[in-house]
DOMAR-984295 format. One record per residue (C-alpha): x, y, z. Coordinates in steps of 0.25 Angstrom, whole numbers, padded with zeros to 4 digits, always signed. Example, Ala and Ser with C-alpha at 12.3 -4.5 7.8 and 13.67 -1.06 7.14 Angstrom:
2
+0049-0018+0031
+0055-0004+0029
***
This chain:
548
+0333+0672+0500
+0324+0669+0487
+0315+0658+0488
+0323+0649+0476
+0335+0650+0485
+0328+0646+0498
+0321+0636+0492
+0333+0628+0487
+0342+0632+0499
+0331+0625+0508
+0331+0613+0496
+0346+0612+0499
+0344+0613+0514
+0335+0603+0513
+0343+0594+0505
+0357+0597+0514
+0349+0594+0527
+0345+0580+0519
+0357+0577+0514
+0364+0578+0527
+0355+0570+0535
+0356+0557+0523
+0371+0560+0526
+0374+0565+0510
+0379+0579+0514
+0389+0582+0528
+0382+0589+0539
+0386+0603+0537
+0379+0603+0523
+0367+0611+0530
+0378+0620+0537
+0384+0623+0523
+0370+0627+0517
+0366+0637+0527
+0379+0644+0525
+0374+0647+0511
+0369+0661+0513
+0355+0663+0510
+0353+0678+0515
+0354+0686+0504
+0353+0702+0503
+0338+0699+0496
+0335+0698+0512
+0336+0713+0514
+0325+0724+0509
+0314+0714+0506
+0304+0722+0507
+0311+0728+0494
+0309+0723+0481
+0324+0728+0476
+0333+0727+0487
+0346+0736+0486
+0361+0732+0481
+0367+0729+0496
+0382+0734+0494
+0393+0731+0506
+0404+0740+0512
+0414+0726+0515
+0428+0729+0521
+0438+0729+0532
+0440+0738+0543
+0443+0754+0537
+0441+0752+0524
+0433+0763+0525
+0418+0754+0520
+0410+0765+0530
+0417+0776+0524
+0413+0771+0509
+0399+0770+0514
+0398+0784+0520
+0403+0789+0507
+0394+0782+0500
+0382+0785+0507
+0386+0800+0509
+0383+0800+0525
+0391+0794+0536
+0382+0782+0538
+0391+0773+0541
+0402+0773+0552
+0416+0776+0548
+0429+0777+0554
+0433+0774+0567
+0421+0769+0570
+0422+0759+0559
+0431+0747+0564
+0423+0746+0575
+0408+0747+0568
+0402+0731+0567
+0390+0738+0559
+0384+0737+0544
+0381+0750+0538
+0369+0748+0528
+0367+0760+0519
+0354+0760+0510
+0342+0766+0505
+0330+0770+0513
+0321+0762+0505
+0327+0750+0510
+0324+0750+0525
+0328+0736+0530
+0315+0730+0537
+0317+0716+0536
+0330+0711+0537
+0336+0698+0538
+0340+0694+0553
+0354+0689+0550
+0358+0705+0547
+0364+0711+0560
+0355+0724+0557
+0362+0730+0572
+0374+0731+0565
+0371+0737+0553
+0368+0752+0552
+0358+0757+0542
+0359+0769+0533
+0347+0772+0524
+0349+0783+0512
+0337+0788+0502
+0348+0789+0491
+0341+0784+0476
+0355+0782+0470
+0357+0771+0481
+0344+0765+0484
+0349+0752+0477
+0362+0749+0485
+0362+0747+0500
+0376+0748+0506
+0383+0740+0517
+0394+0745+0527
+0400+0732+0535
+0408+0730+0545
+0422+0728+0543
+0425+0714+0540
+0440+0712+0545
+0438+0718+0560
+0439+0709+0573
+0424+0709+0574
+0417+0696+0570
+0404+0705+0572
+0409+0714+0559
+0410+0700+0551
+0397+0693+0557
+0389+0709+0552
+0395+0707+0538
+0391+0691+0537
+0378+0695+0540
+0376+0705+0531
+0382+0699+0518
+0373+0691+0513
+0366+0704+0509
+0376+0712+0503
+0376+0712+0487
+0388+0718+0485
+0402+0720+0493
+0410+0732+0491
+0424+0728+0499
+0431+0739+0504
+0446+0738+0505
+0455+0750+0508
+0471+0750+0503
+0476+0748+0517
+0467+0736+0519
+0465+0731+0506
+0473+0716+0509
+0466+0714+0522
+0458+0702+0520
+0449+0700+0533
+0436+0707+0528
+0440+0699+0513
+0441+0688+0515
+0427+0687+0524
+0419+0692+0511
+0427+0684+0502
+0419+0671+0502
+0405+0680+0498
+0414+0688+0485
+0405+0680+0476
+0392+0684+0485
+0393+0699+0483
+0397+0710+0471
+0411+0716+0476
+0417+0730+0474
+0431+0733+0480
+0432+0746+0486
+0446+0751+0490
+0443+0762+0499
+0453+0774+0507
+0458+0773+0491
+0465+0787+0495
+0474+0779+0502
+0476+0767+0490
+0485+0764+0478
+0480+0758+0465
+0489+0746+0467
+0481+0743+0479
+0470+0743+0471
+0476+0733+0460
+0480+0724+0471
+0466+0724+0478
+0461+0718+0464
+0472+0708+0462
+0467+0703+0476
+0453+0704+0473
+0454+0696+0459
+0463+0686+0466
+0451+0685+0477
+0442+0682+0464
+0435+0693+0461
+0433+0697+0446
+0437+0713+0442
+0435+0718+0457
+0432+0730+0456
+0437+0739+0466
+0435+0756+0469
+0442+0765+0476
+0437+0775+0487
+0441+0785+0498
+0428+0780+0507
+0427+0795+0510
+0423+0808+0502
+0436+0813+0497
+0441+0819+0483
+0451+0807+0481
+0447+0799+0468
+0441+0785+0471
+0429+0776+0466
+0418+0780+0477
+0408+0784+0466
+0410+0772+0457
+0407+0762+0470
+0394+0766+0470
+0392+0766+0455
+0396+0753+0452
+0384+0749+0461
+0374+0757+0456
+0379+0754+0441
+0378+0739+0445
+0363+0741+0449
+0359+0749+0438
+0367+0739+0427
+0363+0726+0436
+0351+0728+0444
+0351+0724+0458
+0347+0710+0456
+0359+0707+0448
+0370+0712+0458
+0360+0705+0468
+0363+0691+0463
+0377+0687+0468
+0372+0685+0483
+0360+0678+0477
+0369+0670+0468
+0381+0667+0478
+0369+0660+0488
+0363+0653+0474
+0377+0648+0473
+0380+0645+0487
+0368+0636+0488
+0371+0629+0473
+0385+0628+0477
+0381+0622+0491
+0372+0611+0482
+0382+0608+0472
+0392+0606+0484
+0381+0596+0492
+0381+0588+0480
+0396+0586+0476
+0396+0582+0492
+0387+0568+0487
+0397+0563+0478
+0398+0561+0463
+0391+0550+0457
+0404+0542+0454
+0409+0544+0468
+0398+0537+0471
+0399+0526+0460
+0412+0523+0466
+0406+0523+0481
+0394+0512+0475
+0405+0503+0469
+0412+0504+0482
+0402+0503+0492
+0394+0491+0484
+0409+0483+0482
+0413+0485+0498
+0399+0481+0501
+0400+0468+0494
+0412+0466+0499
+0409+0469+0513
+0397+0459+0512
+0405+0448+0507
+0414+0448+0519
+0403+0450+0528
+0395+0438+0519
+0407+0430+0521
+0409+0431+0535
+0395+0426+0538
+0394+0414+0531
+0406+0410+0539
+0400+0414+0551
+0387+0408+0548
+0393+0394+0546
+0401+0396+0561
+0388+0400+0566
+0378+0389+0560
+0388+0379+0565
+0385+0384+0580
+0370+0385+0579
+0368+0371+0573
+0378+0366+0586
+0370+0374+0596
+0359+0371+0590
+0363+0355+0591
+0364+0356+0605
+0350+0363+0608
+0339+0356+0614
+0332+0347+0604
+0343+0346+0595
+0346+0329+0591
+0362+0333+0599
+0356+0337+0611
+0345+0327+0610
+0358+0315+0609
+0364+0322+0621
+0350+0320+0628
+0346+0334+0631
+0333+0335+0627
+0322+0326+0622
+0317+0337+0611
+0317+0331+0595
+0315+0346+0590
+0327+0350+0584
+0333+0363+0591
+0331+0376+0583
+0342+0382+0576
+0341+0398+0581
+0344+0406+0566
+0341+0419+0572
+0352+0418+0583
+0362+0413+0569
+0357+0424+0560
+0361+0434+0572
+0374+0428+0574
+0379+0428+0562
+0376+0443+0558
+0381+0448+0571
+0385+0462+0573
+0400+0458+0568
+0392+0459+0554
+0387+0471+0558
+0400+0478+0562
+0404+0472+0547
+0393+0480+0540
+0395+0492+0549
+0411+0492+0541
+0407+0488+0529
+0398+0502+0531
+0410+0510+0538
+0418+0506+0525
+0407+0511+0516
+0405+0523+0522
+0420+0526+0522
+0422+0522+0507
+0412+0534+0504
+0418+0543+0513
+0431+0542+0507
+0424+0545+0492
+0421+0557+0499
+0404+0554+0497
+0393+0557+0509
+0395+0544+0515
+0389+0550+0527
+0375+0546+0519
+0377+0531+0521
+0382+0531+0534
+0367+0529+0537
+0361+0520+0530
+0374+0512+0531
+0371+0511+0546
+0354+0508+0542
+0360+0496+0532
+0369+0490+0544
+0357+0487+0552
+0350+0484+0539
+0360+0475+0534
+0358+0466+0547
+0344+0465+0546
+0346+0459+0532
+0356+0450+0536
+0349+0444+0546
+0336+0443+0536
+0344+0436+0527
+0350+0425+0536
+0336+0422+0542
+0329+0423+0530
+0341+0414+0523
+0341+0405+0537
+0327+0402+0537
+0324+0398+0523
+0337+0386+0523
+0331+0382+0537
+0317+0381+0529
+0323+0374+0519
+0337+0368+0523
+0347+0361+0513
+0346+0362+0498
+0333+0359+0490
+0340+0346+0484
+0344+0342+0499
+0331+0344+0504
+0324+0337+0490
+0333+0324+0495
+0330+0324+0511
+0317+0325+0508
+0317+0314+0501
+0325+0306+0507
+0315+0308+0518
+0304+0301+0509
+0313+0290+0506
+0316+0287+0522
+0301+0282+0522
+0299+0278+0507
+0311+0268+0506
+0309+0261+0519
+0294+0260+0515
+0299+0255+0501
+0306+0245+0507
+0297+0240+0516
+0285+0237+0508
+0294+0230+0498
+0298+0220+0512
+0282+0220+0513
+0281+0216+0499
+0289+0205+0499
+0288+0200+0513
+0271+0199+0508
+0276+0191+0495
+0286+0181+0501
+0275+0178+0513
+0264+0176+0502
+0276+0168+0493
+0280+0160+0506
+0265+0157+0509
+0264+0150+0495
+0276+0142+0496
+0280+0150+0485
+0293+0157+0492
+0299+0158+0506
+0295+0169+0517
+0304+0180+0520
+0316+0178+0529
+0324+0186+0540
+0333+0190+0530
+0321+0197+0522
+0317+0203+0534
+0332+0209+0536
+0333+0214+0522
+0320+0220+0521
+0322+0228+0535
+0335+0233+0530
+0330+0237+0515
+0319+0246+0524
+0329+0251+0535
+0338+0256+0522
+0327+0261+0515
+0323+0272+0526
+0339+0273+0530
+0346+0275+0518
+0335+0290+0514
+0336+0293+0529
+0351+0293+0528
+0349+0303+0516
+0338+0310+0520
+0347+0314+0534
+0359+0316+0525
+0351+0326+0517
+0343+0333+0526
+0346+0349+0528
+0355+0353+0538
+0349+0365+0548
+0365+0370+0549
+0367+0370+0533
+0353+0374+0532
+0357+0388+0542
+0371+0389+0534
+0364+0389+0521
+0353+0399+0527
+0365+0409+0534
+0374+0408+0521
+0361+0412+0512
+0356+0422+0521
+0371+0428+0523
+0371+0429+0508
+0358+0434+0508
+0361+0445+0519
+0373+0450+0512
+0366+0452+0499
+0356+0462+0507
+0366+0469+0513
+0374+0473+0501
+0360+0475+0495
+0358+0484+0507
+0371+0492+0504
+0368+0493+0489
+0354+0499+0494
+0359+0508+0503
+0369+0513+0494
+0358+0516+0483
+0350+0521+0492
+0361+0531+0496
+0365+0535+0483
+0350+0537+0479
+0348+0547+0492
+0363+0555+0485
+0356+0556+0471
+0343+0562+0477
+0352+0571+0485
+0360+0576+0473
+0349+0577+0464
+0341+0584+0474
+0354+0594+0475
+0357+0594+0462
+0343+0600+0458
+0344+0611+0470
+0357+0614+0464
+0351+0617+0451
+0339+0624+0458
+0350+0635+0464
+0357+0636+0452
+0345+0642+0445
+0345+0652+0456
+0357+0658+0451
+0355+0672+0444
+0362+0673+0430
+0376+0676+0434
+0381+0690+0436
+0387+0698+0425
+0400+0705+0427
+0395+0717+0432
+0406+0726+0422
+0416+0727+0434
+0405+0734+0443
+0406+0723+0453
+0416+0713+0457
+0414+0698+0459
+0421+0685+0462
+0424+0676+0451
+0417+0664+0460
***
């Protein structure tokens, strides 16, 4: 595996693992990257600086692939016949100067039986007899799995009598765009030329482009067939291509596998104007939510002040239970604001939050967006939510109760509580003033001293001095219960505001953590899309391949 690939293939990882954890991607995202094969046949002969063009024998049961092999190296060195439907092994024919030292672990090296050859004209191709792909024997296909992420190129062998069966076909299907393809109809000394025309309808159907498909007896015999132009067409491919170049499909089938696996990972986070439509949605339930909730608790807060100001009446030290002779305290009793705030945002408000969040989540699900990622921090702003509520109502509580009433009503009781003294002082030293003058006047002879009646009058114009600003000065003066009505409504309409702030935030903060994501995948996409090798030619009808 090239370090280009590894690196981004751990960058994706990394960004899956994250991804799933923050709830963007489902759970089996990791499951779906580690099916991405990264073996590839670069693994085998690194001690070597060119490795050789790893070509597999594919095919179902007496199709004769062993007999094919035999041919082709000249010697019996792989087992033929009866022996065949009962052989679970991989036959490995190549050149001596590519002795298998260090082998990756996953190959099942006791099954496979190796044949080395000092032939120079097929130094460059290493050939692979395997197991026969349709029998009962899970074993055979488990060999073949193992071994495929190695093979450059498949030649499939079919014979006329087994050419429609589909077992072994359809199990090499998924990898046609992995691999060059060459079609070999074998036993042809027992076929027709129709068969032939039908095998490459049914391949062209299947998607391959111009299959290319030879003939041959699988044993030395003076019957006409394409043995000698199976192995040229490799060798001319080497010579007209290089190695490298038929190398790249697996290198670019694992290149596109990952990119594909991106590009997929980020369709899965949504389209921006899905989620324009989710932020109109969420922020118009939220707002609507709020003002049913805001609603319900100013009705509630106007029960409930009503029952703290009674029970609060009938403490100790309150004037009620002062009449009714309980106690000999003047302090006034306390009004407990704490024990208020808690009872009216009770966990009934709570349950109300928890399906406004239900509803959320459930109008994101059905937009078909990760709504697993707010699932979280929907539960986080829940407790949040109530710590700012609560915030808000004392902090709106205590300020009324510091300053009760409205600033005009406080601007009159305060004075109307200079005038209780004032006017009665007014009046009295005016009563002084002529009570001095009429005695000095009365002295003289000049006038009569002041009667009883005076003495009435001036009392009363003093008693209506204080009496009439007291009467105003009580009427005026801030009530504790409106001053803790005003206090809740404010701090209830203070609290809400925060809350829908806090749903605004945390959908911003959601949406921020998407974008980094995308953007994040979005570069790692372009990344392996450089990875890609310039796209293969069309090899002049010496190799098939798939039109994906």
């Amino acid at each position: 595996m090239s370090p280009d690939f590894q690196s981004l293939y751990q960058s994706l990882k990394h960004q899956t693992n994250e991804a799933v954890a923050s709830g963007w991607l489902q759970k089996d995202a990791p499951e779906r990257l580690d099916n991405i094969e990264q073996l590839h046949v670069s693994e085998l002969f690194r001690q070597h600086p060119h490795r050789p063009l790893i070509v597999g024998l594919f095919g179902g049961t007496g199709v004769g692939k062993s007999s094919l092999l035999n041919r082709l190296a000249g010697e019996e060195i792989a087992r033929a016949g009866v022996e065949r439907p009962t052989s679970h092994e991989v036959t490995l024919y190549l050149h001596k100067d590519f002795r298998l030292e260090l082998l990756p672990e996953d190959l099942p090296m006791t099954d496979t039986r190796i044949a080395y050859h000092s032939k120079p004209e097929r130094r460059l191709i290493a050939w692979l007899d395997m197991p026969d792909i349709d029998s009962t024997a899970t074993h055979n296909r488990e060999i073949v799995k193992s071994w495929l992420p190695y093979v450059d190129w498949i030649i499939y062998v079919v014979s006329p009598e087994r050419y429609y069966d589909d077992i072994g076909w359809r199990f090499l299907q998924e990898r046609a765009s992995r691999h060059a393809w060459l079609f070999v109809m074998n036993h042809w000394d027992q076929g027709r030329e129709e068969q032939i025309d039908d095998l490459r309808r049914r391949l062209e159907a299947e998607g391959f482009k111009n299959p290319t498909i030879l003939r041959t007896v699988g044993i030395p015999t003076d019957e006409p067939d394409d043995f000698d132009k199976l192995e040229q067409i490799i060798n001319d491919a080497i010579n007209r291509y290089g190695l490298d170049i038929l190398q790249q499909l697996g290198i670019q089938a694992r290149n596109r596998d990952l990119e594909n696996l991106a590009e997929r990972f980020i369709n899965e986070l949504g389209d921006d104007s899905s989620w324009r439509d989710a932020e109109q949605e969420w922020n118009q339930t939220t707002r609507e939510q709020l003002n049913s909730i805001d609603k319900h608790l100013q009705t509630q807060a106007e029960a409930l002040t009503q029952s703290f100001m009674i029970k609060a009446s009938n403490k100790p030290g309150s004037l009620l239970a002062r009449l009714k002779g309980g106690n000999d305290n003047p302090a006034p009793a306390p009004i407990d604001t704490d024990q208020l705030i808690h009872s009216l945002w009770n966990q009934r408000n709570q349950a109300r939050l928890d399906a406004l969040n239900e509803q959320l989540v459930n109008q994101l699900q059905n937009r078909r967006l990760p709504w697993q990622a707010f699932e979280h921090p929907l539960r986080r702003l829940r407790d949040n939510a109530s710590v700012a509520m609560e915030q808000a109502l004392n902090d709106a509580v205590n300020a009324t109760m510091l300053n009760p009433g409205s600033a005009w009503q406080r601007a009159v009781y305060r004075y109307t509580g200079t005038l209780i003294w004032v006017l009665p002082l007014l009046a009295a030293l005016w009563a002084v003033f002529h009570v001095i003058t009429s005695f000095y006047a009365g002295t003289q002879g000049e006038d009569e001293f002041l009667g009883f009646n005076f003495l009435i009058h001036a009392s009363m114009l003093i008693l209506l001095g204080a009496l009439i600003p007291w009467l105003l000065h009580n009427k005026v003066k801030p009530s504790m219960a409106a001053a803790i009505r005003q206090g809740l409504k404010n701090g209830i309409h203070s609290g809400i505001t925060r809350i829908e702030q806090l749903y605004k935030n945390t959908w911003q903060e959601r949406i921020n953590s998407r974008r980094q994501l995308r953007e994040n995948l979005q570069q790692l996409e372009t990344e392996i899309k450089q990875l890609q090798a310039e796209p293969l030619q069309e090899l002049g009808g010496l190799m098939s391949s798939t039109s994906d």
